[in-house]
C-alpha positions as CSV (number, residue, x, y, z in Angstrom):
1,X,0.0,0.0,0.0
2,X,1.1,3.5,-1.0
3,X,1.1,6.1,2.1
4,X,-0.4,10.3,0.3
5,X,0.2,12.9,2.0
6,X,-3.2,15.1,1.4
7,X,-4.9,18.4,2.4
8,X,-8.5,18.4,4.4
9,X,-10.1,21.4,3.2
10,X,-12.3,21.8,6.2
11,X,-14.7,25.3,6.6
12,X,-12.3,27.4,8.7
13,X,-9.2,25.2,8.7
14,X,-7.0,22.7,6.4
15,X,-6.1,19.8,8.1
16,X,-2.6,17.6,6.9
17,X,-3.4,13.7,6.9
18,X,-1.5,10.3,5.2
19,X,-4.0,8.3,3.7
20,X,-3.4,4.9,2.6
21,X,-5.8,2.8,0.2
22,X,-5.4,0.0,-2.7
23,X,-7.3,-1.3,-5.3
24,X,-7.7,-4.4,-2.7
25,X,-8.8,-2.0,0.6
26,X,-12.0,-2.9,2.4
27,X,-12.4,-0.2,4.0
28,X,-11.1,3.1,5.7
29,X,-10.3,3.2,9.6
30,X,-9.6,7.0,10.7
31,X,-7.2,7.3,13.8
32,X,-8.5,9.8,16.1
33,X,-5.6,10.3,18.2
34,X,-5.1,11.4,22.2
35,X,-4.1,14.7,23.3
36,X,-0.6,16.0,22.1
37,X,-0.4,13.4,19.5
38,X,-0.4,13.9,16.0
39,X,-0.5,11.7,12.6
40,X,3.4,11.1,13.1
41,X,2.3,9.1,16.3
42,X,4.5,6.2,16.5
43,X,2.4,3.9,18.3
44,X,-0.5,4.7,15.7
45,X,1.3,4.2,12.6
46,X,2.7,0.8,13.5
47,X,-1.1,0.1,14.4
48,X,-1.8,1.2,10.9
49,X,0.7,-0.4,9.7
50,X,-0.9,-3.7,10.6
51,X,-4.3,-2.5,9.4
52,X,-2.8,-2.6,5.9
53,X,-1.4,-5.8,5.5
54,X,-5.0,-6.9,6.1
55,X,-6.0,-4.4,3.2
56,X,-7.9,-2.0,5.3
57,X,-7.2,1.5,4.5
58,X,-5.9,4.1,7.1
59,X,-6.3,8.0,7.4
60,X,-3.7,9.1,10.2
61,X,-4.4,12.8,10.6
62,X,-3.9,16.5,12.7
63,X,-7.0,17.0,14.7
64,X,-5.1,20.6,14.9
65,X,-3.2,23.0,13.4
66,X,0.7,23.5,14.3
67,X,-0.9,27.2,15.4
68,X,-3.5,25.4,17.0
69,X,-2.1,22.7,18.9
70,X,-0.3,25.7,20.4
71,X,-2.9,26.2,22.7
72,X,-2.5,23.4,25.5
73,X,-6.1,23.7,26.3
74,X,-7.3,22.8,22.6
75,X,-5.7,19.1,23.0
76,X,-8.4,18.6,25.8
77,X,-11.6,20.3,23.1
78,X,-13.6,17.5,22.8
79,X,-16.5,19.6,21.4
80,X,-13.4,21.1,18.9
81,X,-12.2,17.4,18.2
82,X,-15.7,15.9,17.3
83,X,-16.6,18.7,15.0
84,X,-12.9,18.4,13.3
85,X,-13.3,14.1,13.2
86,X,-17.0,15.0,11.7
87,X,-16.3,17.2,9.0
88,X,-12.8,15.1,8.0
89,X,-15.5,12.3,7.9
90,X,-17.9,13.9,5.8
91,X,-14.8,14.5,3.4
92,X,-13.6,11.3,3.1
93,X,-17.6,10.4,2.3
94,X,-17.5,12.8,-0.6
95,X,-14.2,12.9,-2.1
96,X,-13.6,10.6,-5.5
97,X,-10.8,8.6,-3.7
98,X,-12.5,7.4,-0.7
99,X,-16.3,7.9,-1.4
100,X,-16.5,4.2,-2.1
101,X,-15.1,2.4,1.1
102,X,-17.0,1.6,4.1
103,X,-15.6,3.7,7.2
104,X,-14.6,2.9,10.4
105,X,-12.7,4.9,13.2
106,X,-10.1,3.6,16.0
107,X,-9.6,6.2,19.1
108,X,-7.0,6.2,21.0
109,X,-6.8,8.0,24.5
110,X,-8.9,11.0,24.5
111,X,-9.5,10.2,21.2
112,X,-11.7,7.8,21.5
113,X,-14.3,9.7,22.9
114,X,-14.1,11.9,19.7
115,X,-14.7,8.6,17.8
116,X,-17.6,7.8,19.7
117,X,-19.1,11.0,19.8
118,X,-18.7,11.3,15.7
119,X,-20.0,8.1,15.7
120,X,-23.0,8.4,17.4
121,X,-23.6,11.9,14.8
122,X,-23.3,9.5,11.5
123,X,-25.5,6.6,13.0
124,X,-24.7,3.4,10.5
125,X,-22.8,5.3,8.4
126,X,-19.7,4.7,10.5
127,X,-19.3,0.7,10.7
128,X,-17.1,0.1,13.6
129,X,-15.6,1.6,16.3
130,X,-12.2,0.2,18.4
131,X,-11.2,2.3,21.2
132,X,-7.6,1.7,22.3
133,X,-6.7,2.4,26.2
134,X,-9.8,5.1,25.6
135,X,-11.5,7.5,27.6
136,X,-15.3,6.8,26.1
137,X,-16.2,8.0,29.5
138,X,-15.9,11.5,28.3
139,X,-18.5,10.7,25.5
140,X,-21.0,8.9,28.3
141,X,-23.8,11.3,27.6
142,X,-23.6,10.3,23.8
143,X,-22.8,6.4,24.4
144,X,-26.3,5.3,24.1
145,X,-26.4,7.2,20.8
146,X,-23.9,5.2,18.9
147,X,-25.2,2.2,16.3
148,X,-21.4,1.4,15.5
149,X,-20.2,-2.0,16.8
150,X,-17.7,-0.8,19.7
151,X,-14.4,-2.9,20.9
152,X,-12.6,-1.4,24.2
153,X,-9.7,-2.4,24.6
154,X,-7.9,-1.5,27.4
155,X,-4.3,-2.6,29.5
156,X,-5.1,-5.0,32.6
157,X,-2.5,-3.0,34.8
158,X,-4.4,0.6,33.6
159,X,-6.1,0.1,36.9
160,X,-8.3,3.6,36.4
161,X,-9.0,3.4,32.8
162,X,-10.2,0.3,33.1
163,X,-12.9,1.6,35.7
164,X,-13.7,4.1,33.5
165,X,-13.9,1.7,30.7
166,X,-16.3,-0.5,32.6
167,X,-18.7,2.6,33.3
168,X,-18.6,3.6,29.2
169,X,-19.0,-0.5,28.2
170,X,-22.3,-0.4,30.9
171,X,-23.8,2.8,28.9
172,X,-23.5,1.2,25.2
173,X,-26.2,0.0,23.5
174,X,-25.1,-1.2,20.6
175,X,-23.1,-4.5,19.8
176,X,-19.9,-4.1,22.1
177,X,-17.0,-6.1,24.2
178,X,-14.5,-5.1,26.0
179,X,-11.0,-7.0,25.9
180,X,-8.6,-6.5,28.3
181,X,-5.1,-7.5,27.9
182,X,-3.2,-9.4,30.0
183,X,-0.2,-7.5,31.3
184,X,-0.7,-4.4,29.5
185,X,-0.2,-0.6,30.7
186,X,-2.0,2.2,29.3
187,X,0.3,3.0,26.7
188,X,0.4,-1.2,26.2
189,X,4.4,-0.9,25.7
190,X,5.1,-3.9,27.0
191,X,6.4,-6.4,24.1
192,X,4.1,-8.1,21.9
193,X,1.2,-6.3,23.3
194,X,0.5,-3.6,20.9
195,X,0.6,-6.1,18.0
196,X,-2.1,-8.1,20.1
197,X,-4.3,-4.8,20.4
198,X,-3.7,-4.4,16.4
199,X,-4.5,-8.0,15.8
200,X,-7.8,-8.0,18.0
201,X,-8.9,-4.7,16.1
202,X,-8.4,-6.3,12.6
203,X,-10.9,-8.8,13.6
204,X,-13.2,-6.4,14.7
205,X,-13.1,-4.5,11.7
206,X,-12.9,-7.3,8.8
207,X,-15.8,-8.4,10.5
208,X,-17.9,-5.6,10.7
209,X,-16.7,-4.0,7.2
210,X,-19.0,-6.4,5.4
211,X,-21.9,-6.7,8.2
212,X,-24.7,-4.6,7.8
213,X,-25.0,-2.9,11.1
């Protein structure tokens, strides 16, 4: 798969991204990353990385400007984060290279309660949703909105998030599990556990890619 660098023309800002897709992708899964991060994230691009070889597609992009991310407080937006994930959605849904391809976002810290919030906005347009040592607690007041299948995955030794997961899984109402990984720290550095998050998400999304929600 060959990674392109491209411009998100959204209504006040443009926003960089890498978008990877073949003549063989499935589908499209857009990162929404945690706060501070960015599309160079390294622990998101190898989880990418993995996505591909399984021919699903991957938009790694900057929820914020360089002027932007500035601002320590905008990391922490979620109200600013959903509305950039939406409209970079709705772009993807239009544009001639992507319109084609089934969608799909993976959230990672904060990020995934951007994901789950967008998702519960687009309804069954967005197919799956995998949140990766997530905060979908900060989304709880939209959890019960979202049609999206939803995996949590979480670190067993991320003794608060997992809490926190627990209360989010609880307020879901669509199809959902929660996998917790043996071992694992928030940041799941620990070897081999990373690759297990990226394989468990595959599955998730191959499955749910060509599943009518």
């Amino acid at each position: 798969m060959k990674m392109t660098e491209i411009d998100i023309p959204l209504s006040n800002v443009t926003l960089k991204g890498n978008l990877v897709v073949d003549v063989d992708t499935i589908g499209i899964v857009i990162f929404s990353h945690g706060s501070g991060s960015s599309r160079f994230s390294p622990r998101n691009n190898y989880v990418a990385n993995l996505f591909q070889k399984h021919h699903i597609g991957t938009l790694l992009f900057d929820l914020l400007t360089e002027q932007e991310d500035e601002i320590y407080e905008n990391r922490f937006n979620i109200d600013l984060l959903v509305s950039r994930l939406i409209e970079v959605t709705e772009w993807l849904s239009k544009n001639n290279l992507t319109k084609k391809y089934p969608l799909a976002y993976f959230g990672a810290s904060t990020g995934a309660a951007s994901a789950l919030r967008a998702a519960a906005y687009f309804g069954d347009q967005i197919k799956a949703v995998v949140s990766r040592g997530g905060r979908p607690d900060l989304a709880l007041s939209s959890l019960h909105l979202v049609k999206s299948p939803t995996l949590l995955i979480v670190g067993q030794l991320d003794f608060p998030v997992v809490l926190m997961n627990k209360e989010a899984y609880d307020e879901l109402q669509t199809t959902k599990e929660m996998k917790i990984i043996p071992g694992a720290t928030h940041l799941f550095e620990e070897s081999g556990k990373l690759t297990e998050v990226a394989e468990i998400a595959v599955e998730w999304y191959i499955k749910y890619f060509s599943a009518p929600i």
